[in-house]
C-alpha positions as CSV (number, residue, x, y, z in Angstrom):
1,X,17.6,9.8,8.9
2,X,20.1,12.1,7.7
3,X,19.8,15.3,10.4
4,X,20.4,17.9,9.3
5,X,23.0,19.2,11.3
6,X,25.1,16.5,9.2
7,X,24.4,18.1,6.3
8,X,25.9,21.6,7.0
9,X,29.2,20.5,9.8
10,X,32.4,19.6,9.2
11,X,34.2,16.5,9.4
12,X,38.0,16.5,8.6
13,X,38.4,12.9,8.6
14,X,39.3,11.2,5.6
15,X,37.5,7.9,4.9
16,X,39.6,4.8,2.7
17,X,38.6,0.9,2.3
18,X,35.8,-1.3,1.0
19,X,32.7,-1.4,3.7
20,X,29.1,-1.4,4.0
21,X,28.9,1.8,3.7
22,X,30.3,2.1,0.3
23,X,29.3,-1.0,-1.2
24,X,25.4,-0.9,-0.4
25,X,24.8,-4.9,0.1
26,X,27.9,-6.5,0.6
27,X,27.0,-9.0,3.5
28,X,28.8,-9.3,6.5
29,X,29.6,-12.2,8.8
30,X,26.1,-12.9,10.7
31,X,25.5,-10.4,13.2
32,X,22.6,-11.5,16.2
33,X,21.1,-14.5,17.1
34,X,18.2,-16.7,17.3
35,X,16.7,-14.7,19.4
36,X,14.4,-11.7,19.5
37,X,15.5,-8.5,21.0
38,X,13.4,-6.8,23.1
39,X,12.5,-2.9,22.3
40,X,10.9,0.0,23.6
41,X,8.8,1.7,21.8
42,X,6.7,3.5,24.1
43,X,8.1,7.3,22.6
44,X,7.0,5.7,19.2
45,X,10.9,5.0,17.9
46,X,12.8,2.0,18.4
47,X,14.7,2.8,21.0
48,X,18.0,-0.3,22.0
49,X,21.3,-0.4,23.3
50,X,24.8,1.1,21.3
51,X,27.9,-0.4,23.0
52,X,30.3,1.6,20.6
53,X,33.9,1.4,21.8
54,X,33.9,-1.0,24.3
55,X,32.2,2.2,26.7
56,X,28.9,2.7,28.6
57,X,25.8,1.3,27.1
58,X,24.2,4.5,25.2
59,X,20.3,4.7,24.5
60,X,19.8,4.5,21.1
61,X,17.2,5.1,18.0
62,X,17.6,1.8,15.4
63,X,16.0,3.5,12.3
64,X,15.9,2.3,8.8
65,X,15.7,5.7,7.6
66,X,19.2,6.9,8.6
67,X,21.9,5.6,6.3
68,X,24.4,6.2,9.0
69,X,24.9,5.3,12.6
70,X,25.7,8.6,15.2
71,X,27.3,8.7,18.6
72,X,26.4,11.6,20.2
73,X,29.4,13.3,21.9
74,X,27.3,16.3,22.8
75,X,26.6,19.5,21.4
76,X,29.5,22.0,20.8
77,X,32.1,18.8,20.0
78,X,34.1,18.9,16.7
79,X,32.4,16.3,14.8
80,X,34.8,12.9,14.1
81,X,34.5,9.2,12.2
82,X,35.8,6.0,13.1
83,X,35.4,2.2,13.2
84,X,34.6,0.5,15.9
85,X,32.9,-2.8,17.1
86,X,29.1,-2.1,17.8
87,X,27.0,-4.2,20.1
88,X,23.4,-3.8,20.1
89,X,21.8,-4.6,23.4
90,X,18.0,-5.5,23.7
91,X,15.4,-4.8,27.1
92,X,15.5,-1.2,28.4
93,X,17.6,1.8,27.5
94,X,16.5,3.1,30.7
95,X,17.7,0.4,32.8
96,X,21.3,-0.9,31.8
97,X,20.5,-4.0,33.9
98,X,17.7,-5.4,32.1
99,X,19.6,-4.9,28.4
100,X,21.3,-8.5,26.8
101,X,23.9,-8.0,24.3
102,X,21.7,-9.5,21.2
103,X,24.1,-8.4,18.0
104,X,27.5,-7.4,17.2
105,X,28.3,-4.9,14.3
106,X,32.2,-4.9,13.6
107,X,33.9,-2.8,11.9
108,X,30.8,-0.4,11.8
109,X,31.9,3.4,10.8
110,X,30.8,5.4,13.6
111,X,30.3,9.0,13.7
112,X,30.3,11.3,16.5
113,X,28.2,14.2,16.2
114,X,25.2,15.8,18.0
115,X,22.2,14.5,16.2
116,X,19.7,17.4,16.6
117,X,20.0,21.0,15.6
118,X,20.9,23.2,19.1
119,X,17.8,24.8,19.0
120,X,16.0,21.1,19.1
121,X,17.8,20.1,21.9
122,X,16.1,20.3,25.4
123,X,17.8,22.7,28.3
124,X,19.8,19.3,29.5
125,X,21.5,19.8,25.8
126,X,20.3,16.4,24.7
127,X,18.5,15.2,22.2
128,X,15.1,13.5,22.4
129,X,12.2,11.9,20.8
130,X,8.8,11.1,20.7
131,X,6.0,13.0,22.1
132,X,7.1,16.5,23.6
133,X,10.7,15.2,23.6
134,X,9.7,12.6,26.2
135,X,12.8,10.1,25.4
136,X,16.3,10.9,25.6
137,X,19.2,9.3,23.4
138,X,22.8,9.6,22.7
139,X,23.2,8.0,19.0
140,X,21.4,6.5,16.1
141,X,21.8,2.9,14.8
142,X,21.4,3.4,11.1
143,X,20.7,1.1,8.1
144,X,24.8,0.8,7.2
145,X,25.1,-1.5,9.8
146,X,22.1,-3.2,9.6
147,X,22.6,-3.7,5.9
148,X,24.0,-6.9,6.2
149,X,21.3,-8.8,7.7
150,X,17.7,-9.1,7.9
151,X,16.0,-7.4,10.8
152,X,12.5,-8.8,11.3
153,X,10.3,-6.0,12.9
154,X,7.7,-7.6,15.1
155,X,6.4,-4.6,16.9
156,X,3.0,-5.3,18.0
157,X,5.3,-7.6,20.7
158,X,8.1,-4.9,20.9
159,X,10.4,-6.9,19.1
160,X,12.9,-7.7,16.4
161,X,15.6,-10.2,15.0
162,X,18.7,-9.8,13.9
163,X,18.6,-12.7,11.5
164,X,21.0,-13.6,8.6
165,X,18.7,-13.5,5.6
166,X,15.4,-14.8,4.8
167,X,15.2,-17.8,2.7
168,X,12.6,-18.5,-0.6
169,X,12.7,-17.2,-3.8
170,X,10.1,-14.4,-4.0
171,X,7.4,-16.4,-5.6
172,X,7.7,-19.0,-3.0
173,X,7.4,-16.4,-0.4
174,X,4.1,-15.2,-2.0
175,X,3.1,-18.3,-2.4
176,X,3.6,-19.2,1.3
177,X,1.5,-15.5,2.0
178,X,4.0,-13.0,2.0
179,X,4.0,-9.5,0.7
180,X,7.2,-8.9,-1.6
181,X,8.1,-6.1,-2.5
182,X,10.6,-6.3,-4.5
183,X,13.6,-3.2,-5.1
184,X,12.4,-0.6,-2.3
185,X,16.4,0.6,-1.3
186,X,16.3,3.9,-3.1
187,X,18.7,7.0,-3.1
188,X,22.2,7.0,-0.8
189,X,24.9,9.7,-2.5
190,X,28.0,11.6,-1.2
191,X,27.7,13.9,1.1
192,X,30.6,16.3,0.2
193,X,32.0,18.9,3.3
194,X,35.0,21.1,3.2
195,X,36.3,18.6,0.6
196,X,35.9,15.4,2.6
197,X,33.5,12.9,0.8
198,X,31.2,10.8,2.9
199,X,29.2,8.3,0.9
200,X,26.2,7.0,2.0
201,X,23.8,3.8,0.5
202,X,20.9,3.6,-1.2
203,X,18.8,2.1,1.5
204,X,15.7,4.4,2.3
205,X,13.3,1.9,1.7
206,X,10.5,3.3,-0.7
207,X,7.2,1.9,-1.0
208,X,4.3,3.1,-3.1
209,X,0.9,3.4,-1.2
210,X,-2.9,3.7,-2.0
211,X,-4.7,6.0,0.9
212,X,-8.4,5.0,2.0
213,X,-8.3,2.7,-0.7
214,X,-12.2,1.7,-2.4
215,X,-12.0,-0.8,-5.6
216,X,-15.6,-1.8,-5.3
217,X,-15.8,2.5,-6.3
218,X,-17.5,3.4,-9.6
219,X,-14.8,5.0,-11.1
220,X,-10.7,4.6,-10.7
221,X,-10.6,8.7,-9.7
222,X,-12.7,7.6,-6.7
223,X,-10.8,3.6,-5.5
224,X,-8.0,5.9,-3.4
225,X,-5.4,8.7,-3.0
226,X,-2.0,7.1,-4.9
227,X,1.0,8.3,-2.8
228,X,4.5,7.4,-2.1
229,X,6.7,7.3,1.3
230,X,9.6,6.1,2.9
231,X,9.7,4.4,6.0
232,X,11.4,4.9,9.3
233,X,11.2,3.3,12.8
234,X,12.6,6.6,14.2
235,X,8.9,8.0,15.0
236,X,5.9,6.6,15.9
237,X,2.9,8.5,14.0
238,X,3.8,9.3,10.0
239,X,4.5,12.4,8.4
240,X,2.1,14.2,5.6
241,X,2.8,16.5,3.2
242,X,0.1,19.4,3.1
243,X,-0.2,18.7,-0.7
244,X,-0.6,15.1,-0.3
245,X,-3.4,15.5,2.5
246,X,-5.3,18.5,0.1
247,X,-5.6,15.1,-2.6
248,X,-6.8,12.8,0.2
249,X,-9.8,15.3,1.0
250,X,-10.5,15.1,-2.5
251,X,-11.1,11.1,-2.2
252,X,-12.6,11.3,1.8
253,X,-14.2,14.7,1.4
254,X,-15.5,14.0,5.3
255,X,-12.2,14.3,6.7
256,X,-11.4,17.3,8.0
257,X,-9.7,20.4,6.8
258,X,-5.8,21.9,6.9
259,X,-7.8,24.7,9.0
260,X,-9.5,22.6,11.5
261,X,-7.0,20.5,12.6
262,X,-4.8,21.0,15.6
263,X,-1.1,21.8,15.7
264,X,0.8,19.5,17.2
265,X,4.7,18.7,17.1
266,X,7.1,15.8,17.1
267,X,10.3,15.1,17.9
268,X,12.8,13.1,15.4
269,X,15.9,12.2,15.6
270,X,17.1,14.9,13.7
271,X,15.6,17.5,15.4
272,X,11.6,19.3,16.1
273,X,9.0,19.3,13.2
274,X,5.5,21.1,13.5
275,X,2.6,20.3,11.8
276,X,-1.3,19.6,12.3
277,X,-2.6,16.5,13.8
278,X,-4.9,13.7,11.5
279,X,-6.5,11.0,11.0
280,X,-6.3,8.5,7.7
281,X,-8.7,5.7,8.1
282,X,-6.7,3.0,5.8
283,X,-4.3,2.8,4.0
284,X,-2.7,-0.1,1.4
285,X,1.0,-0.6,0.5
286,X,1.5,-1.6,-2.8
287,X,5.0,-3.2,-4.8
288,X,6.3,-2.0,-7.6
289,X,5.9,-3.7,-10.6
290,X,7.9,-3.2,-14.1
291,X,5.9,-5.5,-16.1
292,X,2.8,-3.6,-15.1
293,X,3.3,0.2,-14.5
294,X,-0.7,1.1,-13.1
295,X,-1.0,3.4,-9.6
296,X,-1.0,1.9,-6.4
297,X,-4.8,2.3,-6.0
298,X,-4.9,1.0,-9.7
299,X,-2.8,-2.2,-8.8
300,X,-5.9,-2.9,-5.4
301,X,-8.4,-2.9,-8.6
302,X,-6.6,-5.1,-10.4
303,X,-6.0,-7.3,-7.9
304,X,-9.4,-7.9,-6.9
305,X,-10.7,-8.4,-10.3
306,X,-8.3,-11.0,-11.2
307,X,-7.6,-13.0,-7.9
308,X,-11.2,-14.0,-7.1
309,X,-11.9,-17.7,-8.6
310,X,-15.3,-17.6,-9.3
311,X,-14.3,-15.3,-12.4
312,X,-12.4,-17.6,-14.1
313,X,-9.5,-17.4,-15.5
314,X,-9.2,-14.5,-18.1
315,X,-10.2,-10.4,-17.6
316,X,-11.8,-8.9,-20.5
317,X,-14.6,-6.8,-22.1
318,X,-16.8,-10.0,-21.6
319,X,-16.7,-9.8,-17.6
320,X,-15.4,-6.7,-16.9
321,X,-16.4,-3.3,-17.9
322,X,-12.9,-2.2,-16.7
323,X,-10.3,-4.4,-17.0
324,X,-7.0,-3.3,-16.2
325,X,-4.9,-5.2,-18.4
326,X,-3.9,-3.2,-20.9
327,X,-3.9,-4.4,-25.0
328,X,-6.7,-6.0,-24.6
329,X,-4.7,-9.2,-22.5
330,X,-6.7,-11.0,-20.2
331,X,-4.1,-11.7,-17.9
332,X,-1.5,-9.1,-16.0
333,X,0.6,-9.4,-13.2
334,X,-0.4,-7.9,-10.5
335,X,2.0,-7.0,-7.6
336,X,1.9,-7.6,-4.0
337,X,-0.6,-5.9,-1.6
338,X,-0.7,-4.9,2.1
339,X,-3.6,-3.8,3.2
340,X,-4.1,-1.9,6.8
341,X,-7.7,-1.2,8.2
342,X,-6.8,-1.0,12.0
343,X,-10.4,0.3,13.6
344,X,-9.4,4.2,14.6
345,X,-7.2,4.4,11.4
346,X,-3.4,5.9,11.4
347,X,-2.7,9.5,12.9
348,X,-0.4,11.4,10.8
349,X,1.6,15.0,11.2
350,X,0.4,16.9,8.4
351,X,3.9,19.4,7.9
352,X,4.6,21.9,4.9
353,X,5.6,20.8,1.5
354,X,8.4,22.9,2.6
355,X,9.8,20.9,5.2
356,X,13.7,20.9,4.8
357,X,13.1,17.2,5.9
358,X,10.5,16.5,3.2
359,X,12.8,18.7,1.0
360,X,16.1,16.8,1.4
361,X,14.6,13.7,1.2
362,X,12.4,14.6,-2.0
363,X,15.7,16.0,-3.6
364,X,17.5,12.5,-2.8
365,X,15.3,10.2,-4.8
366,X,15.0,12.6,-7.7
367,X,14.5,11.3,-10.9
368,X,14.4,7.9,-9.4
369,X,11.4,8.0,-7.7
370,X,8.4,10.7,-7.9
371,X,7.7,13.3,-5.2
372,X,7.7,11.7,-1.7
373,X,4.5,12.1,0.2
374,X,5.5,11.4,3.5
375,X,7.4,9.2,6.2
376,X,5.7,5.7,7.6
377,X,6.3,5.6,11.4
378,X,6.1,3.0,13.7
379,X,2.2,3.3,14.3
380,X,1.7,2.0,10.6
381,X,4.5,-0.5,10.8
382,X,3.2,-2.2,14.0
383,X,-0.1,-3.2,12.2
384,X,1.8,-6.2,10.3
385,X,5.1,-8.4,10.6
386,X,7.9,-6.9,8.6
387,X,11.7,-8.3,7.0
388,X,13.8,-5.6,6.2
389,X,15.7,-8.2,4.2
390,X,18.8,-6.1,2.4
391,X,20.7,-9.6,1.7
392,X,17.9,-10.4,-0.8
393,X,16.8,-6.9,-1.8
394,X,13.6,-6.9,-0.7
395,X,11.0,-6.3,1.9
396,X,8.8,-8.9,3.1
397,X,5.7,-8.4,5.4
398,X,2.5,-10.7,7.0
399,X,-0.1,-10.1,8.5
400,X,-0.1,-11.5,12.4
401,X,-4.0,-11.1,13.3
402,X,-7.1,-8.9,12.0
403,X,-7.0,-5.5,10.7
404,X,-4.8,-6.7,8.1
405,X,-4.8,-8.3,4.8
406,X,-1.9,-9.7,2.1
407,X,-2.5,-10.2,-1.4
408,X,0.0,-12.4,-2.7
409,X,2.1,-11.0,-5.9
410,X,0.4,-12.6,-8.6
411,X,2.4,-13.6,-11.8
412,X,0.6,-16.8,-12.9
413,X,-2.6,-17.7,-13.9
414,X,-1.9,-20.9,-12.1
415,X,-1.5,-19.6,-8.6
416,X,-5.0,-18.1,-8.4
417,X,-5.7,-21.1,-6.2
418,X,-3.0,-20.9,-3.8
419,X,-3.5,-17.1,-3.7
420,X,-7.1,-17.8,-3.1
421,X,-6.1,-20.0,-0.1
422,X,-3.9,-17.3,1.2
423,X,-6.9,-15.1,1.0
424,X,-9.2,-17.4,2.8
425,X,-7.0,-18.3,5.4
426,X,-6.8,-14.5,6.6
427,X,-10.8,-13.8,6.4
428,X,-10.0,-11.1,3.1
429,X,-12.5,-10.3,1.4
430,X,-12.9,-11.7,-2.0
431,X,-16.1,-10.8,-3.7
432,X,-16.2,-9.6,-7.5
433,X,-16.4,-6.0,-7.9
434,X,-19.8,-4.2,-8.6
435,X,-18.8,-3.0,-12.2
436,X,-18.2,-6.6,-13.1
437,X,-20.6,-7.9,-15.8
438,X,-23.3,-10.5,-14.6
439,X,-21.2,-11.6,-11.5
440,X,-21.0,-14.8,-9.9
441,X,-23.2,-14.9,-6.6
442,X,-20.0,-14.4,-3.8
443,X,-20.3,-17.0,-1.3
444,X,-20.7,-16.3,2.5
445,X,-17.1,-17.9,3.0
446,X,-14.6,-18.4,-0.2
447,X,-14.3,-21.8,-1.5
448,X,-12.4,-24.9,0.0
């Protein structure tokens, strides 16, 4: 992410010519291989090799989040940019011999500048992350380099792929069982210091979310807490906004209270953030859709009401007592779903409202997008198979095992079946909804 020492230093560099950073998906030549790269993510970031200059191997944080890539010269050096050739190594940071040079970034602009405020840093003067600091690193490999390619994030095997692009249009990758969502690269601007400009892309990927989401609930007010984040594979458990966690009490009135929980604190990359420690015990993420503007929890409804095939092939007053097409249609589209029910739910850092983090990121997006409610960490994106795929604009995810359910975007009446094959395939549930009129009796295992 943007630190926030970055926001307030100097740089008397001027910048000139056409790159990735500037021009937000311009592809470059292809940048890894076939194969995957090997990670650690024991701190809870990703943490790989930088090879910038043609010097040492540095340890260093890939996140999605930071529209930049940092070299840390150390603290108390006048901060610089330049280009230079970046190799990204996979295995261990820890252990130079074990790392395997698995993509090359030319070109890349590279700036040197310590990452974390001075009081973050630990006695050593470095920069850390992950629980209590335990991780050390010397730069950030951020999403203007990456933004010619597609990385593939398979982290319940520690792993990613550089890869090209993703082929299929994005109904053929729902139809083959992918989540698309569609448009989530939001914000980028110019950061402007003593007169220099320094423009960054609009690539924090946004993604709309339903918390502890219920459809089968009585009334829409009780089927979830809407909320909206961005995502970063700079930390491992998500951030919280205190505002966003008082409206998930109001859905999960069992959970417990701002004051019962227990401080805790996590290290990012840009520095220390305290909060209180919880627990959300689902969570769904949920596309955007322009030809049907309802709330993420909204969209889960829909979805279930429309998708199962024993209703037929139309919603209305006749079936359903709440059918969420609107003008009385009875078909909408319905976008794609990504539902995550691991079995001791997803820890999150509940921080102030106040957060300059949550602050500058909030004040990024505006108007664009509403009030972010947080930051997705690596603990939620580990739970399914993701490609960030910036050639296509998109973001594409699956579900490798349990725990874990995709609903296919639906835009056509005519891919109920194949949807409904999706469904089966991955053991999701598919029964009618309780407020549906004189239901269908819901088989013990959907239909062939």
């Amino acid at each position: 992410m943007v630190t926030r020492r970055l926001l307030v230093l100097t740089l008397g560099v001027g910048l000139g010519g056409c790159t990735l950073i500037t021009d937000s998906f311009v592809s470059n030549d292809f940048s890894g291989d076939a194969f995957p790269v090997n990670v650690d993510t024991t701190s809870g970031a990703i943490l790989v090799g930088m090879h910038p200059y043609g010097d040492a191997i540095e340890p260093a944080v890939l996140d999605v989040l930071s529209p930049l890539t940092i070299v840390d010269p150390g603290p108390g050096v006048v901060p610089s940019v330049s280009f230079a050739n970046i190799t990204m190594l996979g295995g261990s940071p820890s252990d130079p011999t074990d790392q395997v040079p698995r993509a090359r970034f030319p070109g890349a602009q590279l700036i040197a500048i310590h990452p974390c405020d001075a009081s973050d840093s630990n006695a050593d003067g470095a920069c850390h992350v992950g629980p209590a600091g335990s991780t050390e690193f010397h730069g950030i490999l951020g999403a203007d380099v990456l933004a010619g390619d597609d990385i593939r994030l398979r982290l319940a095997a520690d792993q990613l792929f550089v890869l090209p692009d993703v082929g299929g249009s994005d109904r053929g990758r729902s139809l083959d069982c992918d989540a698309v969502f569609g448009s989530p690269y939001r914000g980028g601007g110019t950061l402007v210091i003593a007169g220099t400009e320094l423009p960054f892309g609009n690539r924090r990927i946004a993604i709309q979310a339903c918390l502890s989401p219920n459809p089968d609930a009585a009334l829409q007010s009780q089927r979830g807490m809407d909320a909206l984040f961005v995502a970063s594979t700079g930390l491992g458990i998500s951030i919280l906004g205190q505002s966003a966690y008082q409206r998930y009490l109001g859905i999960h009135p069992g959970a417990p209270g701002l004051d019962t929980l227990p401080a805790d604190t996590v290290y990012l990359p840009s520095g220390i953030v305290h909060g209180q420690r919880a627990t959300i015990d689902s969570l769904a993420l949920v596309g955007a859709s322009g030809a049907n503007e309802l709330s993420p929890c909204r969209q889960i409804y829909a979805h279930r009401v429309l998708a199962p095939r024993s209703l037929g092939s139309s919603c209305d007053t006749r079936t359903n007592a709440d059918c969420p097409c609107e003008d009385d249609s009875t078909f909408c589209t319905v976008p794609a779903i990504l539902e995550l029910t691991p079995p001791g739910g997803f820890d999150v850092l509940v921080i102030a409202d106040s957060d300059p983090t949550l602050q500058a990121l909030r004040a990024e997006l505006r108007p664009d997008q509403p009030e972010i409610d947080g930051i997705l960490g690596t603990g939620v994106l580990r739970a399914a198979e993701f490609d960030v795929d910036y050639p296509h604009d998109r973001l594409l995810a699956r579900c490798p095992g349990g725990d874990c359910c995709v609903r296919p975007e639906f835009t056509q009446e005519s891919d109920r079946d194949q949807i409904n094959n999706c469904l089966r395939l991955q053991g999701c549930a598919t029964c009618e909804l309780h407020n549906i009129k004189d239901p269908l009796p819901c088989p013990a295992t959907p239909p062939e």
